[in-house]
Structure formats: C-alpha cells, structure tokens
N, CA, C and O atoms as a GROMACS GRO file, in nm:
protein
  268
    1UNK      N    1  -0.612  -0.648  -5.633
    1UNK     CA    2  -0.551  -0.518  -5.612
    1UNK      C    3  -0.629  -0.436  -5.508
    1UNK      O    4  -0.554  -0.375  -5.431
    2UNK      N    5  -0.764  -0.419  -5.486
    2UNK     CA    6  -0.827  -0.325  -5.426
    2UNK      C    7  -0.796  -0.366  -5.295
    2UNK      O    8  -0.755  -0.298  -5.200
    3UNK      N    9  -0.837  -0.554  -5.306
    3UNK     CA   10  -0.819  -0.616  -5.159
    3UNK      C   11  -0.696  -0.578  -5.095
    3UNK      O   12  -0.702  -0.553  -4.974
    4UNK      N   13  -0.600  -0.571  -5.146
    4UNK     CA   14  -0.445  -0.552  -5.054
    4UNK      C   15  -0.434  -0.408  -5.015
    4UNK      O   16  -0.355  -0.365  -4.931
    5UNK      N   17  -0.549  -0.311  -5.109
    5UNK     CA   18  -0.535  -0.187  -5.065
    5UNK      C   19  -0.629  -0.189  -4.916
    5UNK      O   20  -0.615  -0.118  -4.816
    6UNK      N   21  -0.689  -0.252  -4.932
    6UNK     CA   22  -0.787  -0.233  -4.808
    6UNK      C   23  -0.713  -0.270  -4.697
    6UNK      O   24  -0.703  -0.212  -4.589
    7UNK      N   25  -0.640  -0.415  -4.752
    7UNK     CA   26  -0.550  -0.473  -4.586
    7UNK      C   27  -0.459  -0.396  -4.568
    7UNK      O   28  -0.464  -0.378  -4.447
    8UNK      N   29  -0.385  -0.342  -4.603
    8UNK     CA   30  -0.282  -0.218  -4.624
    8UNK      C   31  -0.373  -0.109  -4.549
    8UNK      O   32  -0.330  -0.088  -4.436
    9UNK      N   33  -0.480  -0.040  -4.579
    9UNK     CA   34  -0.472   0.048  -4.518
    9UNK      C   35  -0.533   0.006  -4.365
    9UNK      O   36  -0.508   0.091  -4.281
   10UNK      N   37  -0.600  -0.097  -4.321
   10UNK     CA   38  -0.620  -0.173  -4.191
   10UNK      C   39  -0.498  -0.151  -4.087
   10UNK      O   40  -0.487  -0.088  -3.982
   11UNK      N   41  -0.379  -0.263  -4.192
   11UNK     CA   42  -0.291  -0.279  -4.101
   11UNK      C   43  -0.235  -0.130  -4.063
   11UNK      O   44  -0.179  -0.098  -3.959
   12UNK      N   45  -0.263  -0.050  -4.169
   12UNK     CA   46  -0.132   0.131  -4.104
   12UNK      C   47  -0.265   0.162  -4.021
   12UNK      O   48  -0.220   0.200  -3.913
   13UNK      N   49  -0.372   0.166  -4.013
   13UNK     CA   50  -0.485   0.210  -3.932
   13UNK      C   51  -0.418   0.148  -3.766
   13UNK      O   52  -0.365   0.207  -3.672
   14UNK      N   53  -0.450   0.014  -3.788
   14UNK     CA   54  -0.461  -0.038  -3.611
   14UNK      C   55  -0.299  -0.041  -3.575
   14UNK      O   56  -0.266  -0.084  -3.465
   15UNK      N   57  -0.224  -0.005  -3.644
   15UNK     CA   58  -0.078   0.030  -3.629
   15UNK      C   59  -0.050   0.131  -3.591
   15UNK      O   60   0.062   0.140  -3.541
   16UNK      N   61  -0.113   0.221  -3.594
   16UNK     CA   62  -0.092   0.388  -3.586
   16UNK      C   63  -0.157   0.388  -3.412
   16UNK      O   64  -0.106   0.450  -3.319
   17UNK      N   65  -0.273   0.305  -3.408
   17UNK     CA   66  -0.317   0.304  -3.326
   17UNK      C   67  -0.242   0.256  -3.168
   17UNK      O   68  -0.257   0.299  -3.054
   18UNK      N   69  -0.178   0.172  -3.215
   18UNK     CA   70  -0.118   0.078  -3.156
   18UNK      C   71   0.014   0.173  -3.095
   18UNK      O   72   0.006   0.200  -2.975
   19UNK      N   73   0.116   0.217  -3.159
   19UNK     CA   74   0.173   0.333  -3.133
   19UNK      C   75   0.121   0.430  -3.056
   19UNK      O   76   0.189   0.450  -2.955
   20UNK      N   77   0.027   0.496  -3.065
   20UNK     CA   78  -0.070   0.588  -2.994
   20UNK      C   79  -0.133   0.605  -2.850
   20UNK      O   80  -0.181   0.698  -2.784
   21UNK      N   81  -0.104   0.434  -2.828
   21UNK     CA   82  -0.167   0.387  -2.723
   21UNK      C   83  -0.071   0.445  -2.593
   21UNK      O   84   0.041   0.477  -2.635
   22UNK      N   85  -0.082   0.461  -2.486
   22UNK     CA   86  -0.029   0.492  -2.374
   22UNK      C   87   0.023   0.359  -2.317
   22UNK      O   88  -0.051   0.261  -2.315
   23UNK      N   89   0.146   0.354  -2.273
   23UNK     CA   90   0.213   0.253  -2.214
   23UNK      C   91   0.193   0.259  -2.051
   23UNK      O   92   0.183   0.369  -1.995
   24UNK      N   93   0.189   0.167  -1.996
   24UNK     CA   94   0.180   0.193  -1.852
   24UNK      C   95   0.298   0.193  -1.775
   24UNK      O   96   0.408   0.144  -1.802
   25UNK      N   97   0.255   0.263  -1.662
   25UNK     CA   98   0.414   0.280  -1.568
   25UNK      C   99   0.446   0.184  -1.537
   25UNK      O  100   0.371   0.094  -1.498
   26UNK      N  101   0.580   0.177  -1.547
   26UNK     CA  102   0.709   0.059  -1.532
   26UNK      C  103   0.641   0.026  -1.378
   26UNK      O  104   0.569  -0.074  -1.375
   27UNK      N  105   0.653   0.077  -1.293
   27UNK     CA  106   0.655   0.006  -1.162
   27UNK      C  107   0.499  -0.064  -1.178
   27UNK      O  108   0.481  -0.178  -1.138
   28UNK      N  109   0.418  -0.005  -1.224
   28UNK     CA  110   0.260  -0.018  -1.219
   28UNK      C  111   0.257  -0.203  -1.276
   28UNK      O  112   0.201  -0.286  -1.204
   29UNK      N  113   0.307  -0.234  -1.376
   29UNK     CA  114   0.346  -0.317  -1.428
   29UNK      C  115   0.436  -0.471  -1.368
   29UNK      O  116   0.421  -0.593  -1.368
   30UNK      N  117   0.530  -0.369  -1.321
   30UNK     CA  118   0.624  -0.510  -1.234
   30UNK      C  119   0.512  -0.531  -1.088
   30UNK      O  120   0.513  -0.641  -1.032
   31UNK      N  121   0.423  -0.425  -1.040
   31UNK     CA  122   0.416  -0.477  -0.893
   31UNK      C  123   0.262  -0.641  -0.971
   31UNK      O  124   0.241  -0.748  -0.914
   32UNK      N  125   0.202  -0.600  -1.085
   32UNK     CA  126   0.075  -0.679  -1.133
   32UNK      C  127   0.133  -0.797  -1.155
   32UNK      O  128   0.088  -0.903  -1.111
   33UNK      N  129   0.255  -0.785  -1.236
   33UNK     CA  130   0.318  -0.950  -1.290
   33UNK      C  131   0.360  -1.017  -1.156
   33UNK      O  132   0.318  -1.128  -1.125
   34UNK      N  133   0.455  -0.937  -1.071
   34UNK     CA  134   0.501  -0.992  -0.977
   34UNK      C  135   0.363  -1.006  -0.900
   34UNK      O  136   0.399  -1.072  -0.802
   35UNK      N  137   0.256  -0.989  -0.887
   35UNK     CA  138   0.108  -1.030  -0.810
   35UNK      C  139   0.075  -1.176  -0.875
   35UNK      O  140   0.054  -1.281  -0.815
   36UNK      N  141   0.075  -1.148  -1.031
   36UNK     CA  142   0.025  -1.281  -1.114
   36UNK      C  143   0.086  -1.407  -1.091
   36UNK      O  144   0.042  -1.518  -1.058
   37UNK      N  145   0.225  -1.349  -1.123
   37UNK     CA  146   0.324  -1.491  -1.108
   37UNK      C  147   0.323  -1.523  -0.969
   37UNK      O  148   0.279  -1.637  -0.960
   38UNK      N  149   0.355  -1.469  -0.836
   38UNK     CA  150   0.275  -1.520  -0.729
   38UNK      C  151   0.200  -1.609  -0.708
   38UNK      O  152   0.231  -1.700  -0.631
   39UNK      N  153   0.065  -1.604  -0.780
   39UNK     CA  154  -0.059  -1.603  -0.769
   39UNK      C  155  -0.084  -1.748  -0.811
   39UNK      O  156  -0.175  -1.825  -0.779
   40UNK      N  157   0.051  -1.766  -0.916
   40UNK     CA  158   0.041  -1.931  -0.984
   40UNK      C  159   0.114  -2.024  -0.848
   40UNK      O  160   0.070  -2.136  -0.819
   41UNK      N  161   0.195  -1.977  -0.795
   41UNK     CA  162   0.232  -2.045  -0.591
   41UNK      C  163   0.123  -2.007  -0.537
   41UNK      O  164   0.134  -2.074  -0.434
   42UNK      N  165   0.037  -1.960  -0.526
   42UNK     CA  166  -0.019  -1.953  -0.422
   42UNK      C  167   0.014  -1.881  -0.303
   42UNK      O  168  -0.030  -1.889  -0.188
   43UNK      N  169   0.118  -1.798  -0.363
   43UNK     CA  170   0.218  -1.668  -0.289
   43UNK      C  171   0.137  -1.523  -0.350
   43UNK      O  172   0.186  -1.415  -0.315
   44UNK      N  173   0.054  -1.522  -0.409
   44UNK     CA  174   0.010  -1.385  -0.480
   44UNK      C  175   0.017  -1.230  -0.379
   44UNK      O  176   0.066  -1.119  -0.398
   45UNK      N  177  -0.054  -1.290  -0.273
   45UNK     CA  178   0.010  -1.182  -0.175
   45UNK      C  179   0.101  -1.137  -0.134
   45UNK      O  180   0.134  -1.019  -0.124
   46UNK      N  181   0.168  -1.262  -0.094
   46UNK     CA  182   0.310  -1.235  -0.015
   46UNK      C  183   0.382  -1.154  -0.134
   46UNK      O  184   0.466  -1.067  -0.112
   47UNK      N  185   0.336  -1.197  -0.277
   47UNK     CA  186   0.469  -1.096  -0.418
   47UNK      C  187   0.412  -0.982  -0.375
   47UNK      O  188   0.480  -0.890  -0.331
   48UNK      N  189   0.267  -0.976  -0.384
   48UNK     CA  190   0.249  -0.776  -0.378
   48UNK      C  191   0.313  -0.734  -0.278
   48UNK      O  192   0.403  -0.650  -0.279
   49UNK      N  193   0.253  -0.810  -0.152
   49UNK     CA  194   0.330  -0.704  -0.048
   49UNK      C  195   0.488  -0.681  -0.052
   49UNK      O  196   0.536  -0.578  -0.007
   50UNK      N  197   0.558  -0.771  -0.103
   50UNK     CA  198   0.723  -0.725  -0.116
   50UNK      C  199   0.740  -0.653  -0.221
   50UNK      O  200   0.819  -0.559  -0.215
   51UNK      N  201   0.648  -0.690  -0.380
   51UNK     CA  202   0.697  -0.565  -0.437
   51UNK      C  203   0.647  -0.435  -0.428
   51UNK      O  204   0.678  -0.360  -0.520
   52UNK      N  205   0.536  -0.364  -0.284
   52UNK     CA  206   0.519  -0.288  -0.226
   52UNK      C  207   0.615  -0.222  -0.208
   52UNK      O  208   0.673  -0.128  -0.263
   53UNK      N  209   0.630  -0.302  -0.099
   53UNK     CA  210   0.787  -0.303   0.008
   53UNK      C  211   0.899  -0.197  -0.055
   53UNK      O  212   0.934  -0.082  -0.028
   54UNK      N  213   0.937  -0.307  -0.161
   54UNK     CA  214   1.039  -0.253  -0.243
   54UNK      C  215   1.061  -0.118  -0.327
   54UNK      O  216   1.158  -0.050  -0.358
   55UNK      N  217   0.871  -0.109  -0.355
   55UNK     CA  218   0.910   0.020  -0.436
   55UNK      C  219   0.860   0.174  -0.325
   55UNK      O  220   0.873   0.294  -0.348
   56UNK      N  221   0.817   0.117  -0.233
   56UNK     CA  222   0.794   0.229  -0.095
   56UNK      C  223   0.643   0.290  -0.146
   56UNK      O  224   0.598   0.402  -0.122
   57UNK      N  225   0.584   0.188  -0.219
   57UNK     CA  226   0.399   0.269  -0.202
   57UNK      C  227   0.297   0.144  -0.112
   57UNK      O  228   0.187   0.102  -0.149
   58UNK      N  229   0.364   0.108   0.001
   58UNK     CA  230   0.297  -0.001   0.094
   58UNK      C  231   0.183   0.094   0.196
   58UNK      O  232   0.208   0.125   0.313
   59UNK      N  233   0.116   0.113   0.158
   59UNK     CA  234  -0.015   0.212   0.247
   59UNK      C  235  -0.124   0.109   0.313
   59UNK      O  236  -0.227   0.086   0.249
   60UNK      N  237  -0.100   0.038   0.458
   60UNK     CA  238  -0.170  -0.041   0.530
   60UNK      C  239  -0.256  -0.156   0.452
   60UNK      O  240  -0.376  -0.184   0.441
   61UNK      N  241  -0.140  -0.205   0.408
   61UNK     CA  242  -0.215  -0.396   0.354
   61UNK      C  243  -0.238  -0.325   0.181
   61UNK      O  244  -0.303  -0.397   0.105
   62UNK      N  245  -0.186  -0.190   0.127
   62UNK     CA  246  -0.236  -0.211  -0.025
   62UNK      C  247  -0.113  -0.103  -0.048
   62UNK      O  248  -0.042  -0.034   0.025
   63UNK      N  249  -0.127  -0.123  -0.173
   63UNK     CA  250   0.005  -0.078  -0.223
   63UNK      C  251  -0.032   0.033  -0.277
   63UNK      O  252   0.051   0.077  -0.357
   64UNK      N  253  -0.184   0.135  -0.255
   64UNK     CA  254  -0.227   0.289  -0.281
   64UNK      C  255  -0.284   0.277  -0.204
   64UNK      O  256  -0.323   0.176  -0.147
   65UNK      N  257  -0.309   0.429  -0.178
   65UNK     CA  258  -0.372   0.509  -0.082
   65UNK      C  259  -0.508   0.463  -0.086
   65UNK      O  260  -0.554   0.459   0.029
   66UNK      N  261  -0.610   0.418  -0.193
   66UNK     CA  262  -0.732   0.434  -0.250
   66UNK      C  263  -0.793   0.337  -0.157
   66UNK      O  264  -0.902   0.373  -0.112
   67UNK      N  265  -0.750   0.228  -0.121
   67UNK     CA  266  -0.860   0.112  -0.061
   67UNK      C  267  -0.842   0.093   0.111
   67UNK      O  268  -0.913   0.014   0.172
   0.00000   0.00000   0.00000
C-alpha cells in the first residue's frame, strides 16, 4: 500500500512536470529534423539551407542572425 502511494505520487510529480515544460517553436523544430534527417544522406546542409529558404530566416550561410 505505501509503495503504490509513493509510485503514484512520482508518476503525478514528473507528469505535472512534463506538462509544464515549454514546447519548442514549430518552425525551430522542423528546420533541426529536417537538418538530422539530411544528415543520415549526407545532405544535412543542403536540408538546412532549404528549410531556411523556405521559412525566410536564411541570414548569410545560417539560418539566425547570431553566427
């Protein structure tokens, strides 16, 4: 009895948490997968730079301003 109270309150703990968490931006997301899956061709670049392209944040060879 105590034990299932404990896993019980675990699972609503890292559940709550889990909910809580911040999701990342949709585009932020498609341009990384579309980098990854690339990346298994040996195309990894060529995906970023088109899904750059596509979503209009292509800033000289990177897809932010930052590098």
């Amino acid at each position: 009895m105590q034990f299932s109270a404990i896993v019980l309150s675990a699972v609503a703990l890292f559940g709550s948490m889990a909910l809580a968490a911040p999701a990342p931006a949709p585009a932020e997301l498609e341009a990384r997968s579309s980098c990854q899956i690339g990346d298994i061709f040996g195309a990894g670049d060529a995906a970023c730079s088109a899904s750059c392209l596509k979503d209009g944040t292509y800033h000289g060879g990177y897809c932010n301003d930052e590098k």
